[in-house]
N, C-alpha and C positions, 0 to 999 in steps of 0.2 A: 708214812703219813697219809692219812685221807684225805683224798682231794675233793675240793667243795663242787657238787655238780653242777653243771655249768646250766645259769637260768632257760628256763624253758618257755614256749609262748603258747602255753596248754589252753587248749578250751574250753578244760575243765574250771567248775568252781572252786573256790578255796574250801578241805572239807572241816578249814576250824572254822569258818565262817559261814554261818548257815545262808547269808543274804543273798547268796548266788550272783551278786551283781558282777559285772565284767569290766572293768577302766583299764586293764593291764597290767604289767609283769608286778608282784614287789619282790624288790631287790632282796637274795637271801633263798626266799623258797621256788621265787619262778611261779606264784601261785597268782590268778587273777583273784584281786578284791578291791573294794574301795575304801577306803581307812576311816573319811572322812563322815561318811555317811550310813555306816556299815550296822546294822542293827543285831551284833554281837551283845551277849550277854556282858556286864561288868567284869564277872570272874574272871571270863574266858581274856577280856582285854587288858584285867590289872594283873593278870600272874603271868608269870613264865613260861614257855611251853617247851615241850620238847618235841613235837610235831613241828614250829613254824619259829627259827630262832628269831625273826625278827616281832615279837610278842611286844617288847619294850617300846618299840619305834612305832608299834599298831598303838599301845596303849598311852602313848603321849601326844598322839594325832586323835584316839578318843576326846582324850582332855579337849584337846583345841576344837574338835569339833560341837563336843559339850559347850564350850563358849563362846563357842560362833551360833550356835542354836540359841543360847538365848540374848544374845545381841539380837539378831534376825528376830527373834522372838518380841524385842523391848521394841522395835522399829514398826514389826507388823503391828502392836497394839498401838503405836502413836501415828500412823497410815490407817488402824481401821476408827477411831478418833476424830482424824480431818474427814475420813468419809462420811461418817456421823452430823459430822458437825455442814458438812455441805450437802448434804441428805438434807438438814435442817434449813438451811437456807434455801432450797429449792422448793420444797414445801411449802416453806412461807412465803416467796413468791409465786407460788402456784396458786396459795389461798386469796393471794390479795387478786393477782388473776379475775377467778371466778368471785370474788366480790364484785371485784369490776364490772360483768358482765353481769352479775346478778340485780345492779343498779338500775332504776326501775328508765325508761328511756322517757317518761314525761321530766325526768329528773335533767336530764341532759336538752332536753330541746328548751327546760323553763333558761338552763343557762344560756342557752343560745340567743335569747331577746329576752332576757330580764334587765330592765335597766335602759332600755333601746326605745329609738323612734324609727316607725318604721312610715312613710310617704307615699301616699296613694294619690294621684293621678288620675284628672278627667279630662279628655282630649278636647271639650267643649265649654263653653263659660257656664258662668255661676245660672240656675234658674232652668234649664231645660233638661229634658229628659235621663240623660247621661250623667248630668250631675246629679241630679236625683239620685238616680241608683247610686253612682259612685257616693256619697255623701252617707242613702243607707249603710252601705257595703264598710263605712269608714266610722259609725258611731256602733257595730256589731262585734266585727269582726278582732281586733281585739282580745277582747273577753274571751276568744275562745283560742287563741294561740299563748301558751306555756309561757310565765313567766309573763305576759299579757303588757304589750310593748304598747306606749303610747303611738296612734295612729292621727298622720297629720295629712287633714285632706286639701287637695290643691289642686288647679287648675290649669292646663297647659293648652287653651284650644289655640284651632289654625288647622287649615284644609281640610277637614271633615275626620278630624283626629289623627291626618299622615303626620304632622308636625310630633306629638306627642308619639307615633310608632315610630318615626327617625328617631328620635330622642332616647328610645326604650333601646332598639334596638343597635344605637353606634354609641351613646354615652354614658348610661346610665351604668351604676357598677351592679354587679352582681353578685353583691355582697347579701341578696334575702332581706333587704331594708330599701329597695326600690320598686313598686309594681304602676302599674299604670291600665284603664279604663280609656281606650284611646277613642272608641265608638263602635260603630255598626256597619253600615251598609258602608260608607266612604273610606275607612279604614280598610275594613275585610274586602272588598271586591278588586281593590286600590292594584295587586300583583294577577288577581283577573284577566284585569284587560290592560297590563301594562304600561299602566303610571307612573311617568318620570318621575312625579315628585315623588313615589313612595319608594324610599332609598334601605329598605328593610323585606325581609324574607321570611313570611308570615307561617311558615314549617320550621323557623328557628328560636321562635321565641318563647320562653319556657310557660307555660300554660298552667293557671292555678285553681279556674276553675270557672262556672258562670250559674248563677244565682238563680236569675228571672229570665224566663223564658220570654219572648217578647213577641206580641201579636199585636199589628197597625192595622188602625181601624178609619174610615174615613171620615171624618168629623163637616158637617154643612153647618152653614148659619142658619136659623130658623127665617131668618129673612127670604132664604133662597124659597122656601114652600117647597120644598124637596122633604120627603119623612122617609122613604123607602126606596127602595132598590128598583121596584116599579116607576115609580115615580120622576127617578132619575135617569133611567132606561128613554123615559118620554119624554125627557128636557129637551128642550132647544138652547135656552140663552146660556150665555157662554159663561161659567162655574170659574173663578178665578181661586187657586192655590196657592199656599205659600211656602216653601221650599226652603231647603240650607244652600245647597249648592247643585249644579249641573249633574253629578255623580252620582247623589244620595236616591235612597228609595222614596221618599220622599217627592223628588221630580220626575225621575222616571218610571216609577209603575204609572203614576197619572197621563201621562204622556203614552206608555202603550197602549193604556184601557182608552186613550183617546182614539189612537189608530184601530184596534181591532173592534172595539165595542162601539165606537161612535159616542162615547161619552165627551159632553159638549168641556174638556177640562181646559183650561189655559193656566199655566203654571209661572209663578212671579219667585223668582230667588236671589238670595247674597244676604238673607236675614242672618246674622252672627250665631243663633241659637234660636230654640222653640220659643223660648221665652218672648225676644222680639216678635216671634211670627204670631202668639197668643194676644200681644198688645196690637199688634195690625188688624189681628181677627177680632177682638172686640170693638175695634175704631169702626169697622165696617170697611175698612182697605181691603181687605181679601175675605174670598164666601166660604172661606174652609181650606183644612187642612188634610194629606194623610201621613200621620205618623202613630208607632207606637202608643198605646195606651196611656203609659205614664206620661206621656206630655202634659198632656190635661187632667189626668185624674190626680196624679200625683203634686201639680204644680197650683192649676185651675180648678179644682172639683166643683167650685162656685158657678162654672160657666153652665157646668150640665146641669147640676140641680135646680137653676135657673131656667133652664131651654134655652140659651142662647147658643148652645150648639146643639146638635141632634147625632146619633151615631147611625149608618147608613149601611158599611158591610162589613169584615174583618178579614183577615188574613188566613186568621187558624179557628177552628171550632172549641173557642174557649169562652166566650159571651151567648148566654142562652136567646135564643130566639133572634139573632140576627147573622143573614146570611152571610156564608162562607164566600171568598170569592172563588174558590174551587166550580163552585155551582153551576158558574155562571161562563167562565172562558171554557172555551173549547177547541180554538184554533189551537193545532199542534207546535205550530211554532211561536205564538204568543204564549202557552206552557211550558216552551222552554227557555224564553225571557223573564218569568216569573219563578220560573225555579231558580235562577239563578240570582233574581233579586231577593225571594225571597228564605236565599239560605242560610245569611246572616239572622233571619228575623229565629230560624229554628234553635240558632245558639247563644241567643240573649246577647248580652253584653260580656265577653271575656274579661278575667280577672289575668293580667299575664304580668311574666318578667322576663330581664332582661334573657338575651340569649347563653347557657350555660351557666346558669345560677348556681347558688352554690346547692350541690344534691341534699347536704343535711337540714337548708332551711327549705329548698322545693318540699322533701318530704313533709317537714313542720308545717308549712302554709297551707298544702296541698288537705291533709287530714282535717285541720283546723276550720277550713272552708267548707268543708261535709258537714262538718259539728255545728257550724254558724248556720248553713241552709236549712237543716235539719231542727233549729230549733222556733217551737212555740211563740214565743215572743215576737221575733225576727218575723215570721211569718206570716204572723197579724200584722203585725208593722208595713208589714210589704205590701199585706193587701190595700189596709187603709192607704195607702198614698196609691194606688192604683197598678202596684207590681204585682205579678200573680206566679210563684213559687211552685209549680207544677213538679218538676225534674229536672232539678239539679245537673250539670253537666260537669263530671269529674274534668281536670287537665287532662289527662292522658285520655280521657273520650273527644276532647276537643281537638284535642292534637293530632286524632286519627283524622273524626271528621272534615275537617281542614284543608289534610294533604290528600283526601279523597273529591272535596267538591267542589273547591274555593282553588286549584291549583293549575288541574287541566279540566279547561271549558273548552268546548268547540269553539271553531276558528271563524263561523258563518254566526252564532249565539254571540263572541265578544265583538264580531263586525255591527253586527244590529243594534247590541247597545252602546255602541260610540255614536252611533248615526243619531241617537237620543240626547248624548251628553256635550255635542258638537255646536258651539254656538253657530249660527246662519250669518254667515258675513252679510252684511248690504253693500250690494254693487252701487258704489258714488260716479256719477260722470263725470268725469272732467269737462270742463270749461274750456271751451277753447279763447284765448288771450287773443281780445282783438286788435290788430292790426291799427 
């Protein structure tokens, strides 16, 4: 009898099987193949062999694997089907995506205040200068932010506008529907020289923009017989002013051109706004004033056209044929009292909000303010009430300027002007009780 050869663990290929692959022994010939996966011919799998007896066992693991191919086969087309099908869905959220982003962004800011009231703030009463502007700033402005939110003007004064910047800055929300007009010189110089009352940090508060540029011109009574700068140079009698408060530019540039220039000023203040100081100046209570332009042009234009005031000199070279006060100081250190008073005047009136507004309406307010200073109408408007529209100060120009001039002042500069805003105590004797 022939003995069956005992399986071998060759490393040769199987040679009925051309596929050469290698998985190990099959039982019978000893021959490495893989049954399952084996890319043999039909014939060679459904017949008989007399090379490899185990032919039979090759050709019914064919079968199996034939029907395991197209199971794997029916799976693969229902796996590439869900891929299709979330191919689709990825797409279609990709398109809405860039829809998204393709939506026009006036689209999006009109939502942001369509529907909305937005509260503007002037840190001074109704009738003087700041309400003025504020008031322009409030029938314009508007019309030109997205979605065009009804604007409600109001009035917050107290301390030369620190009331209304405590307000801005510790209460108001900064929801983009609070701004505030708090003032000028009494506001801005207010962390200067370190104002207790001003309980706010004038590099914190978001900046939206400033309109009018503002140039204070000194206004006389024609009573005084004062018409020029000559004129006033050779005065003797003593020129009485009207003033907001101790702090404002308003009382103390008057009060330096007294010291350096010898100009005869005497300054009278606690008038609640320009408006008061306008009805004192035409009572004949006081021989004049120095404030910004639109005090009077904008509020009074009747006094000038009238002659009952006269203009004398101005701040900045923006009224043709009357002198600059540049001209005329010279002292080094009265230049640097007046740079500092007059640094406020170079940035109008700010438009601001609270501190860390919201960044989507800063930007909306911030564009919207360019569009409003910028337009024709607006313009005219401004003049006619005595604002003159020069250049515009973006917020973020503001916001430099600020933390560069208005923050650190020399320490002998903020000494000098406290020595101005320091009421003079009067020494009272005591009485001695007699005896």
């Amino acid at each position: 009898m022939r003995t069956r050869p005992a399986a071998s663990w060759s490393s040769s290929a199987c040679r009925s099987r051309p596929c050469g692959r290698r998985t190990g022994p099959t039982p019978n010939c000893g021959r490495w193949t893989r049954m399952a996966t084996c890319s043999t011919s039909r014939s060679t799998a459904t017949t008989k062999s007399n090379t490899c007896p185990s032919g039979k066992r090759r050709a019914k693991r064919k079968r199996w694997a034939d029907g395991a191919s197209i199971v794997l086969s029916f799976h693969s087309d229902k796996r590439e089907a869900s891929m299709r099908m979330i191919a689709r869905v990825i797409a279609g959220a990709m398109a809405v995506a860039v829809l998204a982003l393709a939506v026009p962004q006036a689209t999006v800011a009109k939502d942001f205040y369509e529907g909305k009231s937005l509260t503007l703030f002037a840190g001074y009463p109704p009738g003087g200068g700041v309400d003025n502007e504020m008031r322009l700033i409030a029938q314009f402005f508007g019309k030109f932010i997205p979605g065009k939110p009804n604007i409600v003007a109001k009035n917050m004064p107290g301390a030369g506008g620190m009331l209304l910047g405590n307000y801005m800055f510790s209460k108001a929300a900064p929801d983009g529907l609070t701004l505030g007009m708090p003032g000028r010189s009494g506001f801005l110089l207010a962390n200067s020289i370190g104002h207790k009352g001003a309980q706010y940090d004038l590099r914190k508060f978001t900046y939206v923009g400033s309109a009018v540029s503002t140039n204070s011109i000194l206004w006389l009574r024609k009573s005084t017989n004062i018409r020029t700068l000559d004129e006033l140079k050779k005065a003797k009698k003593e020129i009485v002013l009207g003033g907001l408060n101790s702090r404002s530019q308003n009382v103390v540039v008057p009060r330096v051109l007294n010291k350096y220039e010898g100009f005869p000023f005497r300054t009278v203040y606690g008038y609640p706004g320009f408006h008061a100081v306008l009805i004192a100046l035409e009572r004949g209570e006081v021989d004049g004033l120095f404030s910004h332009e639109g005090s009077i042009q904008g509020t009074r234009p009747d006094m000038i056209a009238s002659g009952i005031v006269v203009p004398i000199f101005q701040t900045f070279p923006i009224e043709p044929n009357l002198p600059v006060m540049s001209s005329f100081v010279t002292d080094p250190r009265e230049r640097d009292l007046l740079r500092l008073l007059n640094a406020p005047s170079r940035i109008g009136l700010p438009t601001l909000g609270p501190p860390g507004m919201n960044a989507e309406a800063t930007k909306i307010l911030r564009a919207a303010f360019q569009k409003m200073a910028a337009d024709k109408t607006f313009r005219e408007t401004a003049d006619k009430r005595g604002m003159h529209v020069a250049d515009p100060a973006t917020g973020e120009e503001l916001q430099a300027f600020i933390a560069e001039n208005l923050v650190s002042v020399p320490e002998d500069v903020v000494k000098e002007y406290l020595s101005y805003t320091e009421r003079k105590k009067s020494k009272k004797k005591k009485k001695k009780k007699q005896e």
